[in-house]
C-alpha positions in Angstrom: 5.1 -23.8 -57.0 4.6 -20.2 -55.7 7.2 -19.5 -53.3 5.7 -16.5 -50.8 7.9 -14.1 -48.7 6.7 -14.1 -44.5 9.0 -11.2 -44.5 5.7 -8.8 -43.5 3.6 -11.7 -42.3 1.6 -10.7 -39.2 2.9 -12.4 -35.9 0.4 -15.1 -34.2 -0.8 -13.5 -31.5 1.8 -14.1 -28.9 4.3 -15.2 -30.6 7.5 -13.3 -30.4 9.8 -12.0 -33.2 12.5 -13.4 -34.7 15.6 -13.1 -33.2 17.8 -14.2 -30.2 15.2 -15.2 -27.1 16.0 -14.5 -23.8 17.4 -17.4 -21.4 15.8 -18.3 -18.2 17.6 -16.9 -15.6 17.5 -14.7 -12.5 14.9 -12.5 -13.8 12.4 -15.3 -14.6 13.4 -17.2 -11.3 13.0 -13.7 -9.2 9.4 -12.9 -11.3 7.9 -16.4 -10.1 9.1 -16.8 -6.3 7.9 -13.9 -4.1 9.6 -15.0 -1.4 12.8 -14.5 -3.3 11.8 -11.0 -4.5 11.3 -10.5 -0.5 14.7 -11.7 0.3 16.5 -9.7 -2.3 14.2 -6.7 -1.1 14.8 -7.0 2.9 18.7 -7.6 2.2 19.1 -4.3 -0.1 16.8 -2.3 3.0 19.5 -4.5 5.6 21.8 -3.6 4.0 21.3 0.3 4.0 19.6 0.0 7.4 23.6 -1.1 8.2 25.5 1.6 6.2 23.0 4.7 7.3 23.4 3.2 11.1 27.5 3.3 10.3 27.3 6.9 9.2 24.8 7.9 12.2 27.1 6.4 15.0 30.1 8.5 13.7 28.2 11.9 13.5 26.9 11.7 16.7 30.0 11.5 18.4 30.9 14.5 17.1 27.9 16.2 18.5 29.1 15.4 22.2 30.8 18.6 23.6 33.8 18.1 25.1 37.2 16.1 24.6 37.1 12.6 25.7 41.4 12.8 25.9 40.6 15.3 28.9 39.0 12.8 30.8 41.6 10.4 30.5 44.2 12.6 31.2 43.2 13.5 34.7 42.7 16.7 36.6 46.7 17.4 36.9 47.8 16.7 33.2 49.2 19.4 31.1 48.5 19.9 27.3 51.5 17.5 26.7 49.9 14.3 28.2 46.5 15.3 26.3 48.0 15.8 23.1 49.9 12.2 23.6 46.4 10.4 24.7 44.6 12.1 21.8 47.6 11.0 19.4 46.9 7.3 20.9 43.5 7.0 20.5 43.1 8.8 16.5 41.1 11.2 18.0 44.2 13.8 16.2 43.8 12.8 12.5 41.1 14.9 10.1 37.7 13.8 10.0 37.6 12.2 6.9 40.4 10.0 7.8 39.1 8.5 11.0 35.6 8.1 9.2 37.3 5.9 6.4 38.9 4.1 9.4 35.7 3.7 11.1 34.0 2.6 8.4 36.6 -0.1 7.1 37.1 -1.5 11.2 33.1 -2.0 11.4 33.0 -4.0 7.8 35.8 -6.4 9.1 33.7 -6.5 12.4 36.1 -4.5 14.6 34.3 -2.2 16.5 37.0 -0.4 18.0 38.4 -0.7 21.8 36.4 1.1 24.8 38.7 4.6 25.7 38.0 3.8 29.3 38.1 0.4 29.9 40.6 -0.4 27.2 38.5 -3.6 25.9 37.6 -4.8 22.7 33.6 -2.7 22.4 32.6 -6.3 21.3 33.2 -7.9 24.0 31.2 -4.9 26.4 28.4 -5.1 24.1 28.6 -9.0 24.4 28.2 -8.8 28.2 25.5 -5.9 28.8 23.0 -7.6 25.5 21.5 -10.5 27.6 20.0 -8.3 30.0 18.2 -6.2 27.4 17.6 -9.2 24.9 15.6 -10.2 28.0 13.5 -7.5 28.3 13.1 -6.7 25.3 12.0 -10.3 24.5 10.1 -11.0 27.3 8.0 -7.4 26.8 7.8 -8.1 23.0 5.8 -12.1 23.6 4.4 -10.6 26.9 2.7 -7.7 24.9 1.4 -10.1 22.2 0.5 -12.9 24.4 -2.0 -10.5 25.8 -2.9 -7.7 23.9 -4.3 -9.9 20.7 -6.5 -12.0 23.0 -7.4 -8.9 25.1 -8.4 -7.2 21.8 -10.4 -9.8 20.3 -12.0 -10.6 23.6 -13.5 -7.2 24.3 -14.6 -6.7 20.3 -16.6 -10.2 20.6 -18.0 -9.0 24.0 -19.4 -5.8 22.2 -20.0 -7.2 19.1 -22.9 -5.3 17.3 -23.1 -2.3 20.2 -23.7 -4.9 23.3 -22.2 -4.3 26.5 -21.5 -0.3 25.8 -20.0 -0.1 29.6 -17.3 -2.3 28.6 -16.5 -1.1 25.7 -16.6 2.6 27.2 -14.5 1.0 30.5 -11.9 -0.7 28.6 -11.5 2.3 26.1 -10.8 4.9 29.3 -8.5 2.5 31.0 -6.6 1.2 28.0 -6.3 4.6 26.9 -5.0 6.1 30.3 -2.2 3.3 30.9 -1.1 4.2 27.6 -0.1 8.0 28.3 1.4 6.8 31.0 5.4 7.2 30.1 7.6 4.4 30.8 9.9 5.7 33.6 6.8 6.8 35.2 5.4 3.5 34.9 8.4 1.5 35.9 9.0 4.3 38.7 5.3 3.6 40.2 5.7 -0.7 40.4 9.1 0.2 41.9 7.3 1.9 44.9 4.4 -0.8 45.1 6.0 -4.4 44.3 9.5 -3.8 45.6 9.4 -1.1 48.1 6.0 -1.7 49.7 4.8 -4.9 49.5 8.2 -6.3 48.4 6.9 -9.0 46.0 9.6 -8.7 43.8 13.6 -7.7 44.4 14.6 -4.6 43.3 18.2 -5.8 43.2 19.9 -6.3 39.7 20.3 -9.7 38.8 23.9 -8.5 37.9 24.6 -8.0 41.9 22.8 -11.2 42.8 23.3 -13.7 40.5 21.5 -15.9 42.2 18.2 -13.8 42.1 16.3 -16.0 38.9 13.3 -14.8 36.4 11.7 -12.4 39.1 14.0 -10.0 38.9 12.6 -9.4 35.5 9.1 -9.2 36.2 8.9 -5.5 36.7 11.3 -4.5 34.3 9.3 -6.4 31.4 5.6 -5.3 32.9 6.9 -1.2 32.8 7.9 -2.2 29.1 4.9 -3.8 28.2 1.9 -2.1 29.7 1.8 1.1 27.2 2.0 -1.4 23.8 -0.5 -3.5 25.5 -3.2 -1.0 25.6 -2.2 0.6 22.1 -2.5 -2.9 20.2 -5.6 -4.6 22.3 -7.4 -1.2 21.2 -6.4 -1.3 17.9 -7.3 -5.4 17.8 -10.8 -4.4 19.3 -11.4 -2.1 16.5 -10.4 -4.7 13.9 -12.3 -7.2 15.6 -15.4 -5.5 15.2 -14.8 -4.4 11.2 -14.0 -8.5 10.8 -17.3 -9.1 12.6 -19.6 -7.3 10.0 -18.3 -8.9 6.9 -20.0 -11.6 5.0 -18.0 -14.6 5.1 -18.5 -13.9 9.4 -22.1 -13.6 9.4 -22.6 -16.7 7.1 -20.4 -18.6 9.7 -22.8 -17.5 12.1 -25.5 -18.9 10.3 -23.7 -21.7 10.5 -23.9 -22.5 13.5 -20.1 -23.2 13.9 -18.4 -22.6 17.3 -17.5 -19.8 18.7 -14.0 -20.9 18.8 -13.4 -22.2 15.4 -14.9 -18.7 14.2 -12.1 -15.9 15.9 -9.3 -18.5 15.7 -9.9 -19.4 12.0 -11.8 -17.0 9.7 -11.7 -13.4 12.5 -7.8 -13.4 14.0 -6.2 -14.2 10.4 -8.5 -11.3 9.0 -7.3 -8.9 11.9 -3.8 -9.8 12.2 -2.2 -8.0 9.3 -3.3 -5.0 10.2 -2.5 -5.3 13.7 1.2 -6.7 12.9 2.0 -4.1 10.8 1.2 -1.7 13.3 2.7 -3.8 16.4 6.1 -4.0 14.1 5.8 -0.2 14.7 5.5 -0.5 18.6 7.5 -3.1 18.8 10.4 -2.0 17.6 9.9 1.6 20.1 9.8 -1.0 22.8 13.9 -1.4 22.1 14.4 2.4 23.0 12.0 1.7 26.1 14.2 -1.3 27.2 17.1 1.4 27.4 14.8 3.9 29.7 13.5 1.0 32.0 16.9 -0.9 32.8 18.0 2.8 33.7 15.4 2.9 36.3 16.0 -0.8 37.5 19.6 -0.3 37.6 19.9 -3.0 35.1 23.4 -3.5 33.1 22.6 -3.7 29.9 23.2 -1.8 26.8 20.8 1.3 28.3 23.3 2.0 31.2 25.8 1.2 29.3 25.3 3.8 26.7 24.3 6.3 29.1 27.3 5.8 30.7 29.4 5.8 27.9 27.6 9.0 26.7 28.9 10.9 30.0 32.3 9.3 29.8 32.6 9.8 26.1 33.9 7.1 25.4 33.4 7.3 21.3 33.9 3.4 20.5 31.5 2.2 22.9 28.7 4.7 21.8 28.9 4.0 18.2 29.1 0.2 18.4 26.0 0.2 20.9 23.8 2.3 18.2 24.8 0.4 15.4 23.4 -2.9 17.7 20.6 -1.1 18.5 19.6 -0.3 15.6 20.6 -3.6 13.9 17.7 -5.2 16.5 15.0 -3.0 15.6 15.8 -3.4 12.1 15.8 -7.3 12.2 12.3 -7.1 14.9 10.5 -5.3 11.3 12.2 -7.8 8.6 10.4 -10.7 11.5 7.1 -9.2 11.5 7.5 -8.7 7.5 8.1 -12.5 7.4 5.0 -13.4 9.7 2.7 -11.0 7.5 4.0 -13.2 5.0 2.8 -16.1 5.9 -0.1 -15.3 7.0 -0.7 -13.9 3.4 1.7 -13.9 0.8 0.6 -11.1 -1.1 2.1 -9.0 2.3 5.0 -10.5 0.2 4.7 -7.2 -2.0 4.8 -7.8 -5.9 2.8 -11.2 -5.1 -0.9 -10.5 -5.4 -2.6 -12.8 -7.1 0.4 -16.1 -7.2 -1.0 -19.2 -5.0 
């Protein structure tokens, strides 16, 4: 019996070689769940969100003139008592060594103590955070709530060139209220709701607690009237592109409801587009919080960084950015995860898995 050699056989096609195979592991688990390749992704970008913000925070100190051990000295110390308070708080070691210190109290979750007030910055940061979590929370579902249906309202109204007026109208009044800045905004309800008609109290809730929601009201509409206009304008030009597809005008020729046609083929079409952009705005709308509870008084992290900017109080400073910018960070990774659901291929690396 002939004995042949497969030594230079040809390979079936798809087969692979001889040899060890590769064992199922992470890499075949991360190549068939999406959503995993999206956690792993959005944790690395968390992650160096957290260190960049770390490195940031202690820079910027450094940029404010003057020396915070002045301040706490008083008017009447010599050089002796500065040189003692500067020796207390660190502020007398190199650079390098109060960076390495700075960096291993924030990993362990110690943000320091406050210069002035002596208290843990946690526990500040703790206390002033409701008051802009509100606002900014309130403005962010205020500004969706009505900026989406706004959009989509207008683009179905002048679907197809009708009703030019209203298009023109709401273009020149969306687009006016949005170049209106923020303090000037929150300045001008000032003078008309609590000053002259005196709908609302101009009071912080912080010196009334027993003022309730109200007290909010103008605070969130400043915050939310310039995102408002940007993202209904930008949902009324989406609208009308989603209108002139295909799969619209056959639902049309359906004969289906108006209803069922935006809610179930037009606002998933529009939305990831919008989203993206509204992550954009939406995360701006954390650095507006900070300018409107200025104007209102408000103690949340705004004043509070503002005033710990003038007092220079370092600890308090960093710890607020690094918060801050932890929120904004976390606002994208929530509007990633929406896209994604909406669509998994907003997943990135996904296209084409069911």
């Amino acid at each position: 019996m002939t004995e042949y050699s497969t030594a230079h056989m040809p390979l079936a096609t798809g087969t692979r070689p001889p040899g060890p195979r590769s064992r199922p592991g992470s890499r075949l688990l991360v190549a068939k769940s999406p959503w995993l390749k999206f956690a792993i992704r959005r944790a690395g970008s968390l992650a160096a969100t957290f260190l960049a913000l770390i490195v940031v925070s202690f820079l910027i100190v450094q940029l404010i003139p003057g020396d915070p051990a002045y301040g706490l000295a008083g008017a009447n110390a010599d050089q002796g008592d500065v040189d003692r308070i500067r020796h207390q708080l660190g502020l007398d070691l190199p650079m390098a060594q109060r960076f390495v210190n700075f960096v291993g109290s924030v990993l362990t979750g110690d943000l320091g103590t406050s210069f002035m007030y002596r208290q843990p910055v946690s526990t500040i940061i703790m206390s002033r955070l409701p008051f802009t979590a509100t606002i900014a929370i309130a403005g962010i579902v205020t500004v969706l709530l009505i900026a989406v249906p706004l959009g989509m309202s207008i683009g179905l109204l002048t679907r197809g060139g009708r009703r030019s007026w209203l298009d023109a109208g709401f273009g020149v009044v969306a687009g006016f209220l949005d170049s209106v800045p923020g303090y000037v905004a929150a300045s001008f309800l000032v003078v008309m709701f609590a000053l002259g008609v005196g709908v609302f109290p101009l009071v912080p809730p912080a010196y009334a607690p027993r003022l309730g929601a109200e007290s909010f009201v103008l605070p969130v509409a400043a915050l939310a009237l310039g995102p408002i206009c940007t993202i209904s304008r930008v949902v009324r030009r989406e609208t009308a592109v989603v209108l002139e597809n295909d799969y619209m005008r056959t639902a049309r020729g359906w004969r289906l409801p108006a209803w069922k046609k935006s809610l179930k083929w037009a606002l998933p079409n529009l939305l990831t587009t919008t989203l993206t952009l509204s992550g954009l705005i939406l995360t701006g709308m954390i650095g507006g919080a900070i300018i409107i509870e200025s104007v209102f008084a408000l103690p949340g992290l705004g004043t509070g960084i503002i005033k710990a900017i003038l007092d220079r109080d370092y600890p308090v400073i960093q710890g607020m950015v690094i918060v801050i910018g932890m929120i904004a960070a976390f606002i994208n990774l929530l509007v990633d995860l929406i896209l994604g659901l909406i669509d998994r291929r907003n997943l990135g690396g996904s296209h084409g898995i069911s």
